[in-house]
Structures are given as C-alpha cells and as structure tokens.
C-alpha positions as CSV (number, residue, x, y, z in Angstrom):
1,X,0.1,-51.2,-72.0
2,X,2.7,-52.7,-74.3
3,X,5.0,-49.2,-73.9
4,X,4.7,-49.9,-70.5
5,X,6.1,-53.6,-70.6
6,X,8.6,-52.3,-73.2
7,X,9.7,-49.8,-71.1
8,X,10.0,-52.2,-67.8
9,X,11.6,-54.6,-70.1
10,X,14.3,-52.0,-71.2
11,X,14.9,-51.1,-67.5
12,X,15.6,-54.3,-66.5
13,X,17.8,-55.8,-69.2
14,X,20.1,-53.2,-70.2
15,X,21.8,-52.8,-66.8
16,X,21.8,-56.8,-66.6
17,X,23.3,-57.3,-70.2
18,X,25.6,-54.3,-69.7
19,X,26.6,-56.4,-66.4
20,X,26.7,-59.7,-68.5
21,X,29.1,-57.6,-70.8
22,X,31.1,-56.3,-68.0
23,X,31.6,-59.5,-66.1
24,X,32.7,-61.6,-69.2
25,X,35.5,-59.4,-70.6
26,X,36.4,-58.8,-66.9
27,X,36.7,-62.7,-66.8
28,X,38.2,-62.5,-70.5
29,X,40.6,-60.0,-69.3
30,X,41.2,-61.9,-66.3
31,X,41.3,-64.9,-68.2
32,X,44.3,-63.9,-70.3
33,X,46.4,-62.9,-67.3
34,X,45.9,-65.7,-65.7
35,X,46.9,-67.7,-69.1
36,X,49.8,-65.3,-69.5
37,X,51.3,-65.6,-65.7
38,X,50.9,-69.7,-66.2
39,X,52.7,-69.6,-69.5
40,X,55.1,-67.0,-67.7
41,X,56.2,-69.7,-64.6
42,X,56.3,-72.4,-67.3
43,X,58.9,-70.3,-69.2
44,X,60.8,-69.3,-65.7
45,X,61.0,-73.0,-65.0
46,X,62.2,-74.2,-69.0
47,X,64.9,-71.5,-68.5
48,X,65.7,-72.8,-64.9
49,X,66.2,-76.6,-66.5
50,X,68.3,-74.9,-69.5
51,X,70.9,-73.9,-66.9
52,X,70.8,-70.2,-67.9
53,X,72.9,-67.2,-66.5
54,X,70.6,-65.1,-63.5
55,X,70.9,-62.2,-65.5
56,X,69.1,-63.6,-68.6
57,X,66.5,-65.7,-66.6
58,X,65.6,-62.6,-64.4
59,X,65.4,-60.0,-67.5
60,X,62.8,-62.8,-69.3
61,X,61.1,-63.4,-65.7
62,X,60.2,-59.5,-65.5
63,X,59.6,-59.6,-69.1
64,X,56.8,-62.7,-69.1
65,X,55.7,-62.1,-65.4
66,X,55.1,-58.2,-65.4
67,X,54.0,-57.7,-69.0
68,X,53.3,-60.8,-70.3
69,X,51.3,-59.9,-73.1
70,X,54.4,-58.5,-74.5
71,X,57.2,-61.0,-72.7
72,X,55.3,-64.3,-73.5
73,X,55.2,-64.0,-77.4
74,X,58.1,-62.6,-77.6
75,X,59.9,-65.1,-75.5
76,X,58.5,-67.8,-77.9
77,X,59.7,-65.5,-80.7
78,X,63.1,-65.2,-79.6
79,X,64.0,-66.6,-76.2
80,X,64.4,-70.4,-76.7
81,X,68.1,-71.1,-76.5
82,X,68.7,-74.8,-77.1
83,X,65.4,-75.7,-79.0
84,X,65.4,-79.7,-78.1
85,X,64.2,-80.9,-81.9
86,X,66.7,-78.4,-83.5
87,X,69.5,-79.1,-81.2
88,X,68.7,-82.8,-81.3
89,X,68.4,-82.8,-85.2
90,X,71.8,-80.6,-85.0
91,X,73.5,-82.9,-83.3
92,X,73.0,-85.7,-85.1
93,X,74.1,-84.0,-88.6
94,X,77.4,-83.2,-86.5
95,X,77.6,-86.9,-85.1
96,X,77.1,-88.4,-88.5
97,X,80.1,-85.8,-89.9
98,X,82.2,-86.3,-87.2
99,X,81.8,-90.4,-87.9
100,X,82.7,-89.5,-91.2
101,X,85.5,-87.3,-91.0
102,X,87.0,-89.8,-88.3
103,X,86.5,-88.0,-85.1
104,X,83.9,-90.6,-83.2
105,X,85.6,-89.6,-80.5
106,X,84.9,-88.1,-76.6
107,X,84.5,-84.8,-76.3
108,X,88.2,-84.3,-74.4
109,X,89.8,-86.1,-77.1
110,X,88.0,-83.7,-79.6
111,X,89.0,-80.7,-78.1
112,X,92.4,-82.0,-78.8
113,X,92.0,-82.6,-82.5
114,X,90.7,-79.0,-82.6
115,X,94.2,-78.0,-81.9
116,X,96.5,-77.8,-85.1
117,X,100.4,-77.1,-85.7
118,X,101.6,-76.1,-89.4
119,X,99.3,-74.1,-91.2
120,X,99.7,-70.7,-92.9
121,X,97.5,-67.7,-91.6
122,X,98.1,-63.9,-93.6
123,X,96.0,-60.8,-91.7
124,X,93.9,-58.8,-93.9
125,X,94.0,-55.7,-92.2
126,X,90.7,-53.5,-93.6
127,X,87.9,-53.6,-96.0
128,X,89.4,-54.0,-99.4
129,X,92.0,-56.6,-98.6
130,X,89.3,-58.9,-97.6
131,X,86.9,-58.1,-100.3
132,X,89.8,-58.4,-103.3
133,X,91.1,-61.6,-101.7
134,X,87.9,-63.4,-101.6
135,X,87.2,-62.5,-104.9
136,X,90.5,-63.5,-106.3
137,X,90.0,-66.7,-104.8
138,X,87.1,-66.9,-106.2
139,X,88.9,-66.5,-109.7
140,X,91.4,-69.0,-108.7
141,X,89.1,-72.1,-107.5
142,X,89.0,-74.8,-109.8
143,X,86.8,-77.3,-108.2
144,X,84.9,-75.9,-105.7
145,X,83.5,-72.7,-103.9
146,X,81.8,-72.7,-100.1
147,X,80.7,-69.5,-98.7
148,X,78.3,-68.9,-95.0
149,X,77.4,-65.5,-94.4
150,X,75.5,-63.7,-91.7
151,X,74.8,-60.8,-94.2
152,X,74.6,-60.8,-97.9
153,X,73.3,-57.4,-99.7
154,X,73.3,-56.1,-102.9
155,X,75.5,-53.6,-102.7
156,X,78.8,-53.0,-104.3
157,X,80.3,-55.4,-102.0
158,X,77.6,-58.0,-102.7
159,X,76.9,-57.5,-106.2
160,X,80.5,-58.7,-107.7
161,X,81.0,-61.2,-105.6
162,X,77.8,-63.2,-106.5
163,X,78.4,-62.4,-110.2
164,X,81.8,-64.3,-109.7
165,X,80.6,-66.8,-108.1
166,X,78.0,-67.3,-111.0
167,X,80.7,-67.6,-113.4
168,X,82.4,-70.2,-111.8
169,X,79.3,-72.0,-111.6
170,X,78.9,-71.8,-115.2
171,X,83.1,-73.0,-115.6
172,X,81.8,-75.9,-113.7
173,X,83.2,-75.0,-110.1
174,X,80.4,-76.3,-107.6
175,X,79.5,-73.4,-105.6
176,X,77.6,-73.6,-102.7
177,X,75.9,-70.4,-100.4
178,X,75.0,-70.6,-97.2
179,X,73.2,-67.8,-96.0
180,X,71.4,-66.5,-92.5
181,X,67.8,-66.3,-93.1
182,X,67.6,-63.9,-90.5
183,X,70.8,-61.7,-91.3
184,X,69.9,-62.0,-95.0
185,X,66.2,-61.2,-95.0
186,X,66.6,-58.4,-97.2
187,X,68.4,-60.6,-100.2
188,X,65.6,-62.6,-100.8
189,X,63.7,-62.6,-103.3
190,X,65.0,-63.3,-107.3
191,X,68.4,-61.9,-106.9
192,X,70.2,-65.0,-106.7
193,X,68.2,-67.3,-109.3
194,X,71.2,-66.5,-112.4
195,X,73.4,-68.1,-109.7
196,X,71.0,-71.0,-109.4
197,X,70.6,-71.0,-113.1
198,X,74.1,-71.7,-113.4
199,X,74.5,-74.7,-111.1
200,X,75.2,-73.0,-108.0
201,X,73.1,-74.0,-105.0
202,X,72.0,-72.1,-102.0
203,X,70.6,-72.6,-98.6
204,X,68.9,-70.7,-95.8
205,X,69.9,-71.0,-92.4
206,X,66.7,-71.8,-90.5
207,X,64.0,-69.8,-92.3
208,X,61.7,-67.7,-90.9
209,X,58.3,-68.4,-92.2
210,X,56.9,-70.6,-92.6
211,X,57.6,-71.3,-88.8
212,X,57.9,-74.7,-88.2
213,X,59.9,-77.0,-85.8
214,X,63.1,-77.1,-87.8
215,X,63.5,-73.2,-87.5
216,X,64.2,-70.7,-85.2
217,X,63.9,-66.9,-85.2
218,X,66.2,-66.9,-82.3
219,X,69.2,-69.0,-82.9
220,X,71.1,-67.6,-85.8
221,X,74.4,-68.6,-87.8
222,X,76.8,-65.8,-87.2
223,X,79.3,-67.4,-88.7
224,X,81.3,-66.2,-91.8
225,X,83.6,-68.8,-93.6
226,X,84.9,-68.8,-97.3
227,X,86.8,-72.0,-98.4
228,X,88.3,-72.2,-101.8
229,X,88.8,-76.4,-103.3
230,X,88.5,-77.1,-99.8
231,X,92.6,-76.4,-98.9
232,X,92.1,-72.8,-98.6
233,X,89.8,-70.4,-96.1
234,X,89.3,-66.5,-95.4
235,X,87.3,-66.3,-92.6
236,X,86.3,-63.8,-89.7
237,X,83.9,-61.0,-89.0
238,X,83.8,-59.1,-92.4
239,X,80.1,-59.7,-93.4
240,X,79.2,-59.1,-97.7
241,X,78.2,-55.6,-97.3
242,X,80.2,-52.3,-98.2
243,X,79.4,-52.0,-94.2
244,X,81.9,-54.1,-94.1
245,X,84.2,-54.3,-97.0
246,X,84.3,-53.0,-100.7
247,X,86.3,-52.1,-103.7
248,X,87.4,-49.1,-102.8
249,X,88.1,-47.5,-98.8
250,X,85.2,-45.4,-97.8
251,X,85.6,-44.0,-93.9
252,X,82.2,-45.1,-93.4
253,X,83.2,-48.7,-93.3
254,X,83.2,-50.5,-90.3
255,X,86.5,-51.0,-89.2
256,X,87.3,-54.6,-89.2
257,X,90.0,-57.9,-90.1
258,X,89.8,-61.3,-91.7
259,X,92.4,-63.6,-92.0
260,X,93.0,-66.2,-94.9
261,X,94.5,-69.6,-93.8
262,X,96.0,-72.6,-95.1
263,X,97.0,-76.2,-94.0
264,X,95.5,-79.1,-91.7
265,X,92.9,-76.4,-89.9
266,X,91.0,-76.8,-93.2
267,X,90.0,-80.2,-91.9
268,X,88.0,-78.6,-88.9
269,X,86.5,-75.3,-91.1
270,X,85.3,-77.9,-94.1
271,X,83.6,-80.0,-91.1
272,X,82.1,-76.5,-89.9
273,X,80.7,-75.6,-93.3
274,X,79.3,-79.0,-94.2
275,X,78.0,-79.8,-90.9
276,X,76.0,-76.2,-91.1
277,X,75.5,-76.7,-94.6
278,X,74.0,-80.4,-94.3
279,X,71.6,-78.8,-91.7
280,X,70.2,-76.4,-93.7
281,X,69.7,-77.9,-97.1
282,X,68.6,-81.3,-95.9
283,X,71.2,-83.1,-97.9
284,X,73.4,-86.2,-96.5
285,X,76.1,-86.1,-94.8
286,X,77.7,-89.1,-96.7
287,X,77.6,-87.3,-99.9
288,X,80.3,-85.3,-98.6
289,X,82.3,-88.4,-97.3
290,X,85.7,-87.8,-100.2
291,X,85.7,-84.1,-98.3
292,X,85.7,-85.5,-94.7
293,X,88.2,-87.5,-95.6
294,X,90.9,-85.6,-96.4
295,X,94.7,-85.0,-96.0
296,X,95.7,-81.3,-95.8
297,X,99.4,-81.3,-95.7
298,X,101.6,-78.1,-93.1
299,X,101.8,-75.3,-95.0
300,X,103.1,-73.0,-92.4
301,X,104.2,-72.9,-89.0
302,X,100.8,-71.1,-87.1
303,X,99.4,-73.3,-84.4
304,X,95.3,-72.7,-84.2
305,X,92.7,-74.0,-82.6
306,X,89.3,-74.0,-84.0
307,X,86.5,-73.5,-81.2
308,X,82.7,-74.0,-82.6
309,X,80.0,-72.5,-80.5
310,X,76.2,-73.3,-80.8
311,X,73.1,-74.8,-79.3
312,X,74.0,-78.3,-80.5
313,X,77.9,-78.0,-78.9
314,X,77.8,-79.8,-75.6
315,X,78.4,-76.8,-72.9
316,X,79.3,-73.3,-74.2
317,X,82.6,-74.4,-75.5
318,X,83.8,-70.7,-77.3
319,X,82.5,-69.1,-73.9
320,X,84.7,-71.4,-71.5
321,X,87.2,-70.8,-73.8
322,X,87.2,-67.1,-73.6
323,X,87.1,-67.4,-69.5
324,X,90.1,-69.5,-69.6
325,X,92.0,-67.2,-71.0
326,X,90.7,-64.0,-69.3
327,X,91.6,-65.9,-65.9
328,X,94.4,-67.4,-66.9
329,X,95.8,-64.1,-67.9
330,X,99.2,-63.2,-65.8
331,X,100.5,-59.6,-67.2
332,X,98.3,-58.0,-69.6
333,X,95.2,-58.7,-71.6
334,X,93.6,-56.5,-74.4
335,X,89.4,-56.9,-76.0
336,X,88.5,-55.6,-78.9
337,X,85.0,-55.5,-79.1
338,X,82.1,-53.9,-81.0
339,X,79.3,-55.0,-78.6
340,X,79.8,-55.3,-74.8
341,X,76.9,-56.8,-72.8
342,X,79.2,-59.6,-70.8
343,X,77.5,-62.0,-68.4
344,X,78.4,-61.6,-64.9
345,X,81.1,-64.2,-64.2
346,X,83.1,-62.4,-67.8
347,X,82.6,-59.5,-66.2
348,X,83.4,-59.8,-62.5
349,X,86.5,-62.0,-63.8
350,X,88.0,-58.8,-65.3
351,X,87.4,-56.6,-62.1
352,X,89.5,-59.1,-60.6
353,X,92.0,-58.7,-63.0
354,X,92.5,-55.1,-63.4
355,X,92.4,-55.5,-59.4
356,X,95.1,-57.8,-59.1
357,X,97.3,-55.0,-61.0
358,X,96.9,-57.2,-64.6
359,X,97.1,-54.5,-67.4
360,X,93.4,-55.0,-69.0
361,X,91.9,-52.8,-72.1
362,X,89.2,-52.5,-74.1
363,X,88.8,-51.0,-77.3
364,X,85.0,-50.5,-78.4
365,X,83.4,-47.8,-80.7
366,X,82.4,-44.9,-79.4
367,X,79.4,-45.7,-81.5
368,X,78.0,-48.6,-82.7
369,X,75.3,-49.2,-85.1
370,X,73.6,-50.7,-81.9
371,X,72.0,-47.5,-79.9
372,X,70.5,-49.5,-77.4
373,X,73.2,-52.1,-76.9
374,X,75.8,-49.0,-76.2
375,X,73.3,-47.7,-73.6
376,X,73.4,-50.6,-71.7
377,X,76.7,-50.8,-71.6
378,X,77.5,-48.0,-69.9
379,X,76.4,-50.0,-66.7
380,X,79.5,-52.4,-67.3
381,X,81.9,-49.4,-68.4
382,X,81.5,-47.5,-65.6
383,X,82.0,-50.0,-62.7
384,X,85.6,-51.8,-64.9
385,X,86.9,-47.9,-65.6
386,X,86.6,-47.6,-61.4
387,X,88.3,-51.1,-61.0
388,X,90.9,-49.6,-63.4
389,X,90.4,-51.4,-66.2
390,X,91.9,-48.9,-69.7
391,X,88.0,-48.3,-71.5
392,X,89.1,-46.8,-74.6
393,X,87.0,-45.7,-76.9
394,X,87.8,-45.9,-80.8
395,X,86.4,-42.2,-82.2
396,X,86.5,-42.2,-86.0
397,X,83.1,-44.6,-85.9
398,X,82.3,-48.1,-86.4
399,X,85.0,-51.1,-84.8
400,X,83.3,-54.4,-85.5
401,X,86.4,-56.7,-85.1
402,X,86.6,-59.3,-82.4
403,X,90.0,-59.7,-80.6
404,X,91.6,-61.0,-77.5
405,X,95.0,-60.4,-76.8
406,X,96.6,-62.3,-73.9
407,X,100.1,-61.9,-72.4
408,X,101.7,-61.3,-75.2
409,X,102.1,-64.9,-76.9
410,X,98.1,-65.6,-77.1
411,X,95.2,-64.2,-79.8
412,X,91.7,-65.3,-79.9
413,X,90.2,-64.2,-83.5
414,X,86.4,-65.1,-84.7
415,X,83.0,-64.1,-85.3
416,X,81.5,-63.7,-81.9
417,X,81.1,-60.3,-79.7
418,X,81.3,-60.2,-76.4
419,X,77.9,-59.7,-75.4
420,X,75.4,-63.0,-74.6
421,X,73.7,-63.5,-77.8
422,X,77.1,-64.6,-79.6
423,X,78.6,-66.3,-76.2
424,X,75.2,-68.4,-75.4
425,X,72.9,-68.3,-78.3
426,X,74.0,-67.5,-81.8
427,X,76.3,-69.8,-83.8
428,X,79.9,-68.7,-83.7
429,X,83.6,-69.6,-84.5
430,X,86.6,-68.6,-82.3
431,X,90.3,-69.1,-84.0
432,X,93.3,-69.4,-80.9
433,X,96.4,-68.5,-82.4
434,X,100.1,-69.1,-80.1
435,X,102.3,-68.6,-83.2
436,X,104.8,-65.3,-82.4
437,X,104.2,-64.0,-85.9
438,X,100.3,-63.9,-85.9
439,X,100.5,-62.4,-82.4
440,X,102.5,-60.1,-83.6
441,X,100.3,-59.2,-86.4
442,X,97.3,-58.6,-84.5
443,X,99.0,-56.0,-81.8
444,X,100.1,-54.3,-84.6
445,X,96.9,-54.0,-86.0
446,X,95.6,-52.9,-82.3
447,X,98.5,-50.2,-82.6
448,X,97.5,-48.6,-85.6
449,X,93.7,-48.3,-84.5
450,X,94.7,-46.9,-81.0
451,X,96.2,-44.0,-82.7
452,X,92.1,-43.1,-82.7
453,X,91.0,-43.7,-79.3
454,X,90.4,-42.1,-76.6
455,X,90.1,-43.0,-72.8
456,X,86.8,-43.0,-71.3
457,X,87.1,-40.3,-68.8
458,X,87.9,-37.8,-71.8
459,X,85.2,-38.5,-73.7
460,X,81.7,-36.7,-72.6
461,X,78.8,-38.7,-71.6
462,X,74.9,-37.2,-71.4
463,X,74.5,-37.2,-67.3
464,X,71.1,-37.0,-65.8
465,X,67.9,-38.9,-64.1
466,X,66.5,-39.5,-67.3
467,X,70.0,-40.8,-68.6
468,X,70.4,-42.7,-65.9
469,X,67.0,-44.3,-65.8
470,X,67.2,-45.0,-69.6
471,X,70.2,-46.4,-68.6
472,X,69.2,-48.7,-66.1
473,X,66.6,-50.0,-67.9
474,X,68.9,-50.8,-70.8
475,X,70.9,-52.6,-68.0
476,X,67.9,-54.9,-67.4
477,X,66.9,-56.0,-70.2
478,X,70.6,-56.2,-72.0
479,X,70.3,-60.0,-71.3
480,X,68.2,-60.2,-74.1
481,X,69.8,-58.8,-76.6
C-alpha cells in the first residue's frame, strides 16, 4: 500500500516540480532580459541627452539592446562620457584655478587667453632626444619637478628617469607624478615608494578599484606634460616606455616627437597640470596660488595656442578646433596619425576636401599596435582613397605622433589621435603653432618619415567575405573604441 502511494506520489510531483523548475528559470531568464532591455533604453536615452555622435549611440544601442548581457555591464564599465559627479567635481577644481590664476572669465574671452605670442618651442625629432632632454632637465631643476603620464613602466626608459627624479627629491626639488591609473596599471605596486621616501609625491588619475563615484574606468588622462621650475615644459605624445623613447635608438621604437617650450605658454600648461593634479590628489587649489600667479616673460617668437580637451571642458573644444582647421583649409592639409576611427562630420569634411581639388594626406602605420582599430579603419580608408584623398601608409612599423599640417603656415601638435576616444572622451592637449619656423620644422620632420611610405593602392590588403565581414563588424563597433 505505501509503494503504491509512493509510487503515485513520485508520478505526480516530479513532472510538477520539473515544471515548477522550468517555469521559474524561464521567468528568471526572462526576467533578466527584460531587466537588461530596460536598462538598455535607459542607456539609449542618457546617451541621447549627452548629445552624442549617431555612430557611437547606435554602436552602444546594438551593443545594450541585442546582447545586453554583454553591452549593459560593459557600458557602465566604460561607456559613460561626461560622468555628472566627476565632471561636476572637475569643474569646480578648474573654476577655483582659473579664479586663482586670474582667468574668471567667459569662455570666449578664455579662448583668447589660450592664445600666446613670444615663447620658444625646439622639436625633438625621435626617441632619444626626448628621453635625454627630460632627463637633463631633470638634472637642471632647482625648485621643482611636475610630470603626467599616460604610461609609466619599468623599463630602461622608466627606470632612470624615476631614479632622477628620486634624487632630486632627496636635493630638496619638490617633485610631483601624476600618473594614469588606467595606462599605468602595470607600475603599481612598491616600485615607486624610494621616490616617496624621498619627499616626492604621487598621484593616480582616477583609480580603478576601489570603484567609487570619483573614478572612472572610462575617462582617462592621456595627457603627457613635463614642466621643469614651472618656466620650462617638454610635452607631446612620447609616453615613459622604451616603446616610446630610450637611451639608445632601437627600430622597434614607435616613431614619434615632443617638443620642449619656453615663455608665457607656461602659464596655461602649469594651470593644466595643477588643475589635473588638484583632482587627483585631493589637495587645494589655493596651495598652489604663488604658481597661478605668475609672470613668464617672451622668450621667443612662436605664437601657440594651448587647447584642453575633456569631460569637464564645456563643448568638445580640441575637436572643434581640429574641424576648424580641416574646413578652413584652402590648398593643402597633411594628418599624421597612429589611430584613425574619425566621427562622421571629420570624416565627410575631408571627402569634401579632397573633392574640392584641396591636396589632403594621411600618414598612418601600416601597423599599429592596435589590430582591431586598423581593421576598422579600413572602412574610412577605402571610401577617402576613392575621394582622392593621398592614404599613405608609413612601412618600417609603429608612427604614434599626432600632426596636422594646414596650408603651409598652420601646425596642430598634442596628445590626441584621431579616432573618438581622444576627440570625445579621454583627456587630451592640442598645441596650435602659426610661427614660420615651427611650421617649418614639422614638414621637415613629415619629409624625412615619407621617405618610408607607401601609397595605399601599392600596399596588399587580405580581400575576401570573411575580411570583409570582420571588417564590417570592426566598422560597427569602432565607436567604442
């Protein structure tokens, strides 16, 4: 009797358990789409009111609608642009500077103080120069050292020039290190406590863990800036990494330029450091007032124009700049580039160009050290070489330098590609230079790396329908990189 009910029991309530079972991870499964597609139109509609660029709102919309398991976490990851608390607490660092430094002014009337005449500005052409002049400034500062990086290793690049900086600390020279957290993940750690020991002081730039509301793994400080007692700067986009420069030439190194400058620009690259600098240590802005505050007497006769780019800079001010002058252009207009993922208007405004008979190159490595970034590209390359746009393509291996040449009279130098994370996203610095002799020295840097390039429709390229589709997917989702 009791088999029997056991048996009738086990008939009935395993199919009706196993359907229990079925019907909640159903709903479960369910559930989670349904949490994932809300969070996915939420995201779509944040990215609406930021005023982004189509392309980057519909390669996040495919990304968080069609696999949003995937999309969402990474979008909150990496996709926020202009965080409100960070760009809120960013702004008011650079508000309290600018009070400081004497520039409570409109944002028209600050573009104009941007804009300086009399100041010095030397090229350094390659790897070494730029490594042996930063650390012979380093030997030659007396009061004080401040150095932002996007990558610091040890290496034989990083290695000296932290030791020198710890023995300045030790003469009494304040040093101060401003690193990426996310560029210089791989230099934590102990390496840099004998520098601490010695007085110097570093800071990270937005940490990564522990995540909290006054960090980002998205937005990242690209910049790279060295100023020397405050009147002297070597800046560009020479990272501290034999990748990028060294004691000795190696052909491996990424081809690349700084330049070292001198004069009343100081004022504007001290106020850059500081105002980064204040925002990532936590200390006050008025302990820095004798800096904001100084006189930097015409060394020279170079006219530049210092453009900061970032989440807290009202519009995309390093961006409109770069449009200006491609549209602008009247005769001939050269890019050199490591990275090109442009957003549509750059893009299309450089069709136009080349189709208006303008004379426009661009110089990019036949490789970079970014595989998918050059896949997506070829999109873009194939549609400006059609227009008749000059794609050349620089064969010996890595160009990371960042260069506009306009007209002949007009050079844009800095740290930011020309792809959408530096234009819209990451940190940057743009230098304009109008003085004849720095012009001059930039095409004649172009010339000598030209000498290695070849046009685009001599260099092979893998053909196919897998090529193609690997390709076009690249294309999609290149707004996000």
């Amino acid at each position: 009797m009791l088999d029997s009910l056991h048996e009738l029991w086990t008939d009935i309530s395993e199919p009706f358990f196993t359907g229990v079972s079925l019907l909640i991870g159903f709903t479960y499964a369910h559930l989670l789409t349904w949490l994932g597609f809300v969070l996915g139109i939420l995201i779509i509609g944040r990215m609406l009111n930021e005023k982004r660029t189509p392309s980057n709102i519909f390669a996040w919309a495919f990304a968080v609608l069609f696999i949003p398991w995937v999309g969402v976490p990474l979008y909150f990851l990496l996709g926020g642009r202009k965080s409100r608390g960070l760009v809120e607490r960013k702004r008011r660092v650079m508000e309290d500077s600018r009070y400081l430094a004497g520039e409570d002014v409109p944002t028209e009337e600050l573009k104009k103080l941007r804009k300086t005449e009399g100041n010095s500005c030397k090229l350094l052409p390659d790897a070494t120069s730029t490594f042996d002049a930063i650390l012979e400034e380093i030997e030659n500062s007396e009061k004080c050292i401040h150095i932002m990086t996007y990558i610091l290793t040890k290496d034989d690049a990083g290695i000296p020039i932290v030791e020198a900086l710890t023995r300045k600390a030790r003469q009494g020279v304040k040093v101060r290190l401003l690193l990426d957290a996310f560029g210089c993940f791989a230099s934590r750690g102990k390496w840099l406590d004998e520098l601490k020991s010695a007085g110097g002081e570093v800071a990270r730039f937005m940490p990564l863990l522990p995540l909290h509301s006054h960090s980002s793994a998205n937005l990242r400080n690209h910049r790279k800036l060295a100023i020397f007692d405050h009147r002297r700067a070597i800046t560009g986009g020479q990272n501290i990494d034999t990748r990028f420069m060294g004691p000795t030439p190696d052909e491996k190194t990424f081809k690349d330029f700084s330049i070292e400058v001198e004069g009343p620009v100081l004022r504007h690259l001290n106020f850059i450091f500081l105002n980064d600098w204040i925002f990532a240590s936590g200390q006050k802005a008025r302990n820095f007032a004798d800096i904001f505050s100084m006189d930097f007497p015409k060394t020279g006769r170079s006219s530049l124009e210092i453009i900061e780019s970032g989440p807290e800079v009202a519009n995309d001010a390093l961006y409109e700049r770069i449009l200006e002058l491609v549209q602008d252009c009247r005769e001939s207009m050269t890019i050199v580039t490591p990275y090109f993922v442009p957003d549509e208007v750059l893009f299309r405004s450089l069709i136009v160009k080349a189709h208006s008979g303008r004379n426009v190159r661009l110089i990019i490595p036949r490789h970079s050290n970014q595989k998918l970034v050059d896949v997506a590209r070829f999109h873009y390359l194939r549609l400006l070489n059609d227009a008749g746009v000059d794609v050349q393509f620089y064969m010996p291996g890595m160009i990371h330098a960042k260069l506009i040449l306009i007209d002949g009279t007009i050079a844009l130098s800095g740290s930011a590609n020309f792809d959408m994370r530096s234009l819209f996203v990451n940190f940057e610095m743009g230098i304009v230079h109008t003085d004849p002799a720095d012009f001059s020295a930039f095409q004649e840097w172009v010339h000598v790396i030209e000498k290695d390039c070849q046009p685009m429709d001599e260099v092979p390229v893998a053909q196919g329908k897998s090529r193609r589709l690997v390709e076009d997917f690249a294309h999609l989702v290149g707004p996000l990189l």
